[in-house]
C-alpha positions as a Python dict, from the first residue, in 0.01 Angstrom:
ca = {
    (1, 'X'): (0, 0, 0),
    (2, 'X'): (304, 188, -59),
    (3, 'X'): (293, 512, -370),
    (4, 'X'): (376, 421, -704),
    (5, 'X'): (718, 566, -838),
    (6, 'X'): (667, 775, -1130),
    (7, 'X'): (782, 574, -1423),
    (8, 'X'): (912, 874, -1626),
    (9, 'X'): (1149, 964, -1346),
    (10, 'X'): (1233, 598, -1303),
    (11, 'X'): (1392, 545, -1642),
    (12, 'X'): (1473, 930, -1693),
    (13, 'X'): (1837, 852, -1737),
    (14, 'X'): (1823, 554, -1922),
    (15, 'X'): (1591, 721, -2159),
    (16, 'X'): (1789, 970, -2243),
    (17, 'X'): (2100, 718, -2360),
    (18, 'X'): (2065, 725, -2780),
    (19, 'X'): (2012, 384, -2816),
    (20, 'X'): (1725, 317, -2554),
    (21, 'X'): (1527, 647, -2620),
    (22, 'X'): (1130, 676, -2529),
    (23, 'X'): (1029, 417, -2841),
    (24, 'X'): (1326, 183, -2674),
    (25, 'X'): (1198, 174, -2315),
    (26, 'X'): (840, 109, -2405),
    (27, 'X'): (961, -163, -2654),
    (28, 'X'): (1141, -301, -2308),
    (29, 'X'): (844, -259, -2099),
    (30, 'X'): (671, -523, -2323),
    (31, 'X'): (977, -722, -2316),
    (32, 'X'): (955, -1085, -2212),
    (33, 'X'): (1317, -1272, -2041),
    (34, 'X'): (1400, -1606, -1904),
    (35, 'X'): (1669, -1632, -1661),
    (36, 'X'): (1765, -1953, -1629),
    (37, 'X'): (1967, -1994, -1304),
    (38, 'X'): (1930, -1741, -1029),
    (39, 'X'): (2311, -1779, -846),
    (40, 'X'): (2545, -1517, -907),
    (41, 'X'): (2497, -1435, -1285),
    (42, 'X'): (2167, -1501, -1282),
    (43, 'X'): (2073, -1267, -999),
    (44, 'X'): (2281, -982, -1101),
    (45, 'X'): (2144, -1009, -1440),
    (46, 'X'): (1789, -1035, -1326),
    (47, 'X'): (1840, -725, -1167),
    (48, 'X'): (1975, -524, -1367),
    (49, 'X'): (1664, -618, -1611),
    (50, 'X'): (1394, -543, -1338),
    (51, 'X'): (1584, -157, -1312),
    (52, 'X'): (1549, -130, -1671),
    (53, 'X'): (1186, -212, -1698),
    (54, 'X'): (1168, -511, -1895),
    (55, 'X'): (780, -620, -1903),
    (56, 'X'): (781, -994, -1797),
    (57, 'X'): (1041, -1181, -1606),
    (58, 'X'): (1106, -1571, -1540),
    (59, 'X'): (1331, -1699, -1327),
    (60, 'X'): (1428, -2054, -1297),
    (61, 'X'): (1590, -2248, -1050),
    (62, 'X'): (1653, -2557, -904),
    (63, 'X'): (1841, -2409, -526),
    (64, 'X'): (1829, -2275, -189),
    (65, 'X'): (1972, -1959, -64),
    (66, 'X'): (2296, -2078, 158),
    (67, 'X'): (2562, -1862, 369),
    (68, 'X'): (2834, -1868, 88),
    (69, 'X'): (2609, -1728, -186),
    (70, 'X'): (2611, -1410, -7),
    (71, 'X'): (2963, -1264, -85),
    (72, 'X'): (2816, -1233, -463),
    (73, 'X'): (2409, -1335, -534),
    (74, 'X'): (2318, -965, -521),
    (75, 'X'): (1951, -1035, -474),
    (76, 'X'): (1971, -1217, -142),
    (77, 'X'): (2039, -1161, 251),
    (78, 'X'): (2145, -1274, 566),
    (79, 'X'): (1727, -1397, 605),
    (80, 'X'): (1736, -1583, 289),
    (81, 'X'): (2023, -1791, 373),
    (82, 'X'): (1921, -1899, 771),
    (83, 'X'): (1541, -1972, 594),
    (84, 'X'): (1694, -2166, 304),
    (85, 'X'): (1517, -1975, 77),
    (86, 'X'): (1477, -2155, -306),
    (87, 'X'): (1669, -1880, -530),
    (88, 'X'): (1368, -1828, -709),
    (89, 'X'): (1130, -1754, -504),
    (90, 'X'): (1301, -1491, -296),
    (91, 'X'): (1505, -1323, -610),
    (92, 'X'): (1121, -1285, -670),
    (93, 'X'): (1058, -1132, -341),
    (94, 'X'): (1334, -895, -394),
    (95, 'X'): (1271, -799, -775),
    (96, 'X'): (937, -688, -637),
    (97, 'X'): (1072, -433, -403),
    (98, 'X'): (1296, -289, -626),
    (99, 'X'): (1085, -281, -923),
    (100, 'X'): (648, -378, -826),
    (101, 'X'): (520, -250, -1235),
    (102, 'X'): (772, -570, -1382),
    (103, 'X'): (568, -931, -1376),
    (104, 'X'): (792, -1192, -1209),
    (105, 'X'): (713, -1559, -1274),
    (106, 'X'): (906, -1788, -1030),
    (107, 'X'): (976, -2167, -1044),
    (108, 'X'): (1157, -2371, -806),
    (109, 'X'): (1273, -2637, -1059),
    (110, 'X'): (1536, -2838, -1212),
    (111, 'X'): (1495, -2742, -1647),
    (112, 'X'): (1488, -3074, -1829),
    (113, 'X'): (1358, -3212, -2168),
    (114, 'X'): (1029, -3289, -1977),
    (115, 'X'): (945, -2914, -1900),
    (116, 'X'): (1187, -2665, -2099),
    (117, 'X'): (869, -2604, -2388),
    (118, 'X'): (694, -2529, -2014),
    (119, 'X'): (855, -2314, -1869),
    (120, 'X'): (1023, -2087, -2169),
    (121, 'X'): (724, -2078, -2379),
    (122, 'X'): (640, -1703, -2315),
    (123, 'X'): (987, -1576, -2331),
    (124, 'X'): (1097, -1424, -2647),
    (125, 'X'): (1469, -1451, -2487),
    (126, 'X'): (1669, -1656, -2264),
    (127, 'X'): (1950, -1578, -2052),
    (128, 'X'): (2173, -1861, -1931),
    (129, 'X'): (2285, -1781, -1596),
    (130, 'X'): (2367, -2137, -1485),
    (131, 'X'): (2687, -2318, -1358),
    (132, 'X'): (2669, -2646, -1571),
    (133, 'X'): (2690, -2756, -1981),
    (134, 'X'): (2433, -2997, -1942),
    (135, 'X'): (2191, -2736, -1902),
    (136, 'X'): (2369, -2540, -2181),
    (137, 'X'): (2334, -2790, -2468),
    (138, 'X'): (1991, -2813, -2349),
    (139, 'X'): (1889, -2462, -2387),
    (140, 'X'): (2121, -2434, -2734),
    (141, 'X'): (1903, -2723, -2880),
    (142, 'X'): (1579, -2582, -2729),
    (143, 'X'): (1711, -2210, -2891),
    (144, 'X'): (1760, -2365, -3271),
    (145, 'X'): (1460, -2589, -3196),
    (146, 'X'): (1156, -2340, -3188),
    (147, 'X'): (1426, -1994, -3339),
    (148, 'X'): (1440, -1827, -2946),
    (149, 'X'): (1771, -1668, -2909),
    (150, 'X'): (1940, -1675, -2590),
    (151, 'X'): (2284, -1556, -2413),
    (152, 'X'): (2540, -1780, -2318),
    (153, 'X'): (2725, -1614, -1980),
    (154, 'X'): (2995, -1738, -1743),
    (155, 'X'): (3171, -1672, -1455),
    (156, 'X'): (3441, -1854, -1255),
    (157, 'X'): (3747, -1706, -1064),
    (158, 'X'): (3834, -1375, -1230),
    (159, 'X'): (3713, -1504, -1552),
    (160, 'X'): (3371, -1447, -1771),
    (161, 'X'): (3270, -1483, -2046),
    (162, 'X'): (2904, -1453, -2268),
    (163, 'X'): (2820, -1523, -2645),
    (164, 'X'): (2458, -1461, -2829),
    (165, 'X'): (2319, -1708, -3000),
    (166, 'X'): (2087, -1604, -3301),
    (167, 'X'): (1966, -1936, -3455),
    (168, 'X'): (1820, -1974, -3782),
    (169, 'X'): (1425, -1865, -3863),
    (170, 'X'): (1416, -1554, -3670),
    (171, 'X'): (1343, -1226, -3814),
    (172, 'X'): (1429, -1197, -4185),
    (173, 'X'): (1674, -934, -4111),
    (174, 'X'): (1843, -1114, -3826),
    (175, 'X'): (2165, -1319, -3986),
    (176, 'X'): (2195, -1647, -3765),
    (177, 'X'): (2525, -1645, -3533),
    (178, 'X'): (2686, -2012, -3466),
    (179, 'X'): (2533, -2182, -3197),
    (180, 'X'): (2697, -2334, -2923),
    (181, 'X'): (2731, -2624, -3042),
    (182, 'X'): (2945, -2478, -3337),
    (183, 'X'): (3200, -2396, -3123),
    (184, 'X'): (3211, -2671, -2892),
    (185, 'X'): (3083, -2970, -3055),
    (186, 'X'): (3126, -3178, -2759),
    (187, 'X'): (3044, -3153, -2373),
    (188, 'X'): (3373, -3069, -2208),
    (189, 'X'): (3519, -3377, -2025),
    (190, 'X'): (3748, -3420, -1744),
    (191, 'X'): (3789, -3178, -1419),
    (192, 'X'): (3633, -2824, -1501),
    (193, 'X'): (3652, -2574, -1257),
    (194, 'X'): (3378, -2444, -1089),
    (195, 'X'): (3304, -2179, -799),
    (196, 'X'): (3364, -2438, -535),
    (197, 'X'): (3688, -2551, -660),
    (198, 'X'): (3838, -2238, -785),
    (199, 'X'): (3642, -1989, -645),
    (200, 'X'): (3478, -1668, -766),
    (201, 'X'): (3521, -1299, -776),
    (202, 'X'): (3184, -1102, -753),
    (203, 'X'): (3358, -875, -969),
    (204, 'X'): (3343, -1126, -1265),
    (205, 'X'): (3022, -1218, -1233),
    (206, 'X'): (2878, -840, -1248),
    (207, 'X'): (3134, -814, -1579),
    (208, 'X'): (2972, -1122, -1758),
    (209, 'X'): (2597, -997, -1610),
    (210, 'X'): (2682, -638, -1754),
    (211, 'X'): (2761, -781, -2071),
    (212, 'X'): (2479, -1016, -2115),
    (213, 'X'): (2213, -790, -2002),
    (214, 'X'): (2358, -499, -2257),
    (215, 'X'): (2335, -708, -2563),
    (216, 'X'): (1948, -838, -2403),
    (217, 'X'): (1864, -468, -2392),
    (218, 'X'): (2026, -422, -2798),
    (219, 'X'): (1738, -766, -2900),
    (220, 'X'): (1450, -644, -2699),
    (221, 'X'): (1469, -309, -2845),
    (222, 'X'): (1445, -407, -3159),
    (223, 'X'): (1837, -417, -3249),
    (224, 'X'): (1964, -754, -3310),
    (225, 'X'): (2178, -625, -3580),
    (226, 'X'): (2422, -429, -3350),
    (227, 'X'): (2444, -724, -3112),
    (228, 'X'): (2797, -868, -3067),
    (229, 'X'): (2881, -1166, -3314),
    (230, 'X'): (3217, -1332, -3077),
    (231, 'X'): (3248, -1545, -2788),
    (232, 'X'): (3468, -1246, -2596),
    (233, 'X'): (3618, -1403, -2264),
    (234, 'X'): (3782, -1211, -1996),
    (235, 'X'): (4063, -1263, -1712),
    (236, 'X'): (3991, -955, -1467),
    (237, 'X'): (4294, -995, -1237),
    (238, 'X'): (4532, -1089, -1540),
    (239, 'X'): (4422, -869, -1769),
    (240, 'X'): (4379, -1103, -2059),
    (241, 'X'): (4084, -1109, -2282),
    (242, 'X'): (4021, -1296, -2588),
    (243, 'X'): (3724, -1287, -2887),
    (244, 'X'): (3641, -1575, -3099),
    (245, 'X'): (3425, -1519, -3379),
    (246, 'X'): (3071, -1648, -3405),
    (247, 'X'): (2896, -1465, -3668),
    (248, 'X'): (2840, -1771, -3899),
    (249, 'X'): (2682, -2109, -3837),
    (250, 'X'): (2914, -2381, -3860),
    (251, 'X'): (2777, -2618, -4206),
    (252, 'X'): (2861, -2948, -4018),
    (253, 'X'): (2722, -2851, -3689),
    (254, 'X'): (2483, -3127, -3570),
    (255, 'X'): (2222, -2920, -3417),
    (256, 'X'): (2178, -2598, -3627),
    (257, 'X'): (2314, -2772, -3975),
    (258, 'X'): (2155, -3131, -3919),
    (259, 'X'): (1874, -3044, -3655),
    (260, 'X'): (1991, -3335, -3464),
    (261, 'X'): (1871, -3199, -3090),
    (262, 'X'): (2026, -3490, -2866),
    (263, 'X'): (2001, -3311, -2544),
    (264, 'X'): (1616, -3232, -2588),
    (265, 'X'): (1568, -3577, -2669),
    (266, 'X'): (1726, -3637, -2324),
    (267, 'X'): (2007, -3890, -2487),
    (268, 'X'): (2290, -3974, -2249),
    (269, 'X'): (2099, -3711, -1930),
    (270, 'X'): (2191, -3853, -1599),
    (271, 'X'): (1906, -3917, -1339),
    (272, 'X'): (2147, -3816, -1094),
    (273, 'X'): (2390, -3549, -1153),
    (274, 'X'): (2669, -3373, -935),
    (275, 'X'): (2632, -3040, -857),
    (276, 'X'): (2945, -2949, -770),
    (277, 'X'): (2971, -2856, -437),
    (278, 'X'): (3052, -3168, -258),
    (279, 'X'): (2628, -3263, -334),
    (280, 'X'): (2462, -3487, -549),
    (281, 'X'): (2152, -3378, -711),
    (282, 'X'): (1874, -3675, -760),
    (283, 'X'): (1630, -3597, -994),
    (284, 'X'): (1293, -3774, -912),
    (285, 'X'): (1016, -3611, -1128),
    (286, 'X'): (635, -3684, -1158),
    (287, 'X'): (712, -3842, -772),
    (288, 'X'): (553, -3553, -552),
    (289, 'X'): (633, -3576, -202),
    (290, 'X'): (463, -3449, 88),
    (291, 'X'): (707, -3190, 297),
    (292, 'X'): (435, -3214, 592),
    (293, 'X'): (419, -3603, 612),
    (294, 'X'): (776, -3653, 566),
    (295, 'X'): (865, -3397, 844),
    (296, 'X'): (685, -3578, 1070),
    (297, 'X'): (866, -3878, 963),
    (298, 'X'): (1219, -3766, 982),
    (299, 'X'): (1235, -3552, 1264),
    (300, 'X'): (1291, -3828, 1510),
    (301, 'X'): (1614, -3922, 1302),
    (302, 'X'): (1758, -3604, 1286),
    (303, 'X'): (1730, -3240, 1235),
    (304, 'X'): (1463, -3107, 1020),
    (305, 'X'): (1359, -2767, 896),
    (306, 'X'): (1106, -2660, 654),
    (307, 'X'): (953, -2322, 487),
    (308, 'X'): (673, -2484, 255),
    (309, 'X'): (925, -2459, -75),
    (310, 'X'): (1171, -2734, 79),
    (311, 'X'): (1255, -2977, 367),
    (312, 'X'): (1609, -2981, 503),
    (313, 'X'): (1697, -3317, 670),
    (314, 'X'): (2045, -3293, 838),
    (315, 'X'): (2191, -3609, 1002),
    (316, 'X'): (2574, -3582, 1047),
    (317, 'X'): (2753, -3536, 820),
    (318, 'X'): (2481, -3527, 552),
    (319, 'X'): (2225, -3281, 464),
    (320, 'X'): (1949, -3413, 205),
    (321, 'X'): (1725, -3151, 111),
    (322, 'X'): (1387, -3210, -51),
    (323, 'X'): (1162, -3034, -290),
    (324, 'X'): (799, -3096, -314),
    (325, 'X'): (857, -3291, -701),
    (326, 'X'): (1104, -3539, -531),
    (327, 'X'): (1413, -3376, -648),
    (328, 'X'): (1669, -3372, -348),
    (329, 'X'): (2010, -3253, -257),
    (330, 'X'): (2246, -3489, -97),
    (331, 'X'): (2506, -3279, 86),
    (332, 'X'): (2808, -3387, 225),
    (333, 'X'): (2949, -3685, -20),
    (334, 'X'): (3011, -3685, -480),
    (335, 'X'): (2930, -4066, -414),
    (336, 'X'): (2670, -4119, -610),
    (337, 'X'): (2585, -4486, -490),
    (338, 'X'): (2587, -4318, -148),
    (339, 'X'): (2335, -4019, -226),
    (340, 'X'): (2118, -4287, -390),
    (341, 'X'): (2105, -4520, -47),
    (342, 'X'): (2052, -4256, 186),
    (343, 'X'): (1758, -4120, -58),
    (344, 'X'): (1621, -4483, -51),
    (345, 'X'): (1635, -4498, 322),
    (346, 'X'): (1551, -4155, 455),
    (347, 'X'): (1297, -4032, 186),
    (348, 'X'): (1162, -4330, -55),
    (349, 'X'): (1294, -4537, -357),
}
């Protein structure tokens, strides 16, 4: 068993910042955070948390470690990738070698209407850290739902950008921001970019982490009142950087005016969705599969690997990997009849 580290030399430095202060840094050592998403913003975030001592983490996540995460997921390696990894479990691994006093909670799943009360229900914040809206108007409706606040982040290119979200009930004292759903009403339609289309600077995802994680650090210290009320945005190769006030909840908003929570009903949520990078996810819940049975199966079609988290199935020029709920990655086509078929044929409809 290795020594312990002293924890009054650990947070020495951060203690003696003004804001954080001894009350501060036991207030975060009881501090309880959901990152939802462990890629790029999500692992940066979660560790800059774990060095600051935050009490409890969560990290959720529905992917495996690959090659081209490494250039700027700080909390994985060369290993992680060639194992296939899930995110979550070895941003776990990690977290616990930097810092072995915080409690990390790790789950190797997909957050949906079916298991969002799950999973968040002993976080008193949530960080967004993923790559998709979907997920985002799920977590806004879950925030103004049960009064959790949470931090929008993003990061594509050179740009980022983060907003809190403060909804309605909390603390007395704690004026309610918009939510997101104030300022964009509606999914956004037609081609968004993403990291696999426009690419990604590590450099902007450490910006929006740096920001998000700050304004986490103001709430779970007890400071929600000097937290930032604007959706600020950021070009870090241009230069430009804009702010968009959010301090008030929109009247008309559906969700925070009329409690109208569409997304946690699961209205209009795809059973398959694309993820982006030339994959199709398949969402097969309550359908548990057996990695060890269907190894067997497959390995006299094609190429299989496994870890015990995940089943990787490669059979030119797709790769369908499987997760012991059901939920798969097709690899190698955005058709979505064509992901279904070769999920019917190789794994079970």
């Amino acid at each position: 068993m290795r020594p312990a580290v002293d924890a009054s030399e650990r947070y020495s430095r951060q203690v003696l910042f003004a804001g954080i202060g001894e009350s501060g840094q036991r207030k975060l050592g009881a501090g309880r955070v959901a990152v939802v998403g462990v890629g790029a913003t999500g692992a940066a975030a979660a560790g800059l948390l774990t060095r600051a001592g935050i009490g409890r983490l969560t990290l959720i996540d529905r992917d495996f470690v690959e090659p081209s995460n490494l250039q700027r997921q700080t909390l994985f390696d060369e290993a992680d990738a060639l194992e296939a990894l899930p995110k979550a479990e070895a941003a776990k691994r990690q977290l616990g070698r930097i810092n072995s006093d915080v409690q990390v909670s790790a789950y190797v799943a997909d957050l949906v209407p079916a298991n969002i009360h799950e999973l968040l229900a002993d976080s008193e914040l949530v960080l967004d850290c993923t790559d998709n809206f979907e997920t985002r108007y799920l977590l806004n409706d879950y925030s103004v739902e049960s009064s959790k606040p949470w931090i929008y982040a993003a990061a594509v290119g050179a740009f980022a950008a983060t907003m809190n979200i403060l909804p309605k009930g909390m603390a007395a004292e704690t004026a309610p921001t918009a939510c997101l759903a104030c300022i964009f009403p509606a999914m956004p339609s037609g081609n968004v970019e993403t990291c696999d289309t426009a690419g990604i600077l590590a450099t902007a995802v450490n910006y929006a982490a740096s920001l998000q994680v700050t304004e986490a650090m103001k709430y779970l210290t007890g400071q929600a009142a000097v937290m930032r009320r604007t959706l600020i945005s950021a070009d870090l190769w241009s230069g430009e950087r804009s702010e968009i006030v959010t301090g008030k909840p929109r009247e008309d908003c559906e969700v925070c005016g009329g409690r109208v929570f569409r997304a946690l009903l699961g209205e209009g949520r795809p059973h398959i969705t694309l993820c982006g990078r030339n994959s199709v996810q398949i969402h097969e819940h309550h359908r548990p599969v057996d990695l060890g049975q269907l190894k067997e199966r497959l390995s006299a079609l094609g190429t299989v690997r496994s870890n015990g988290m995940l089943l990787r199935f490669e059979r030119a020029p797709h790769t369908i990997t499987v997760f012991p709920d059901g939920r798969a990655l097709v690899q190698g086509t955005t058709d979505v009849g064509l992901a279904r078929s070769l999920y019917a044929r190789f794994i079970g409809s």
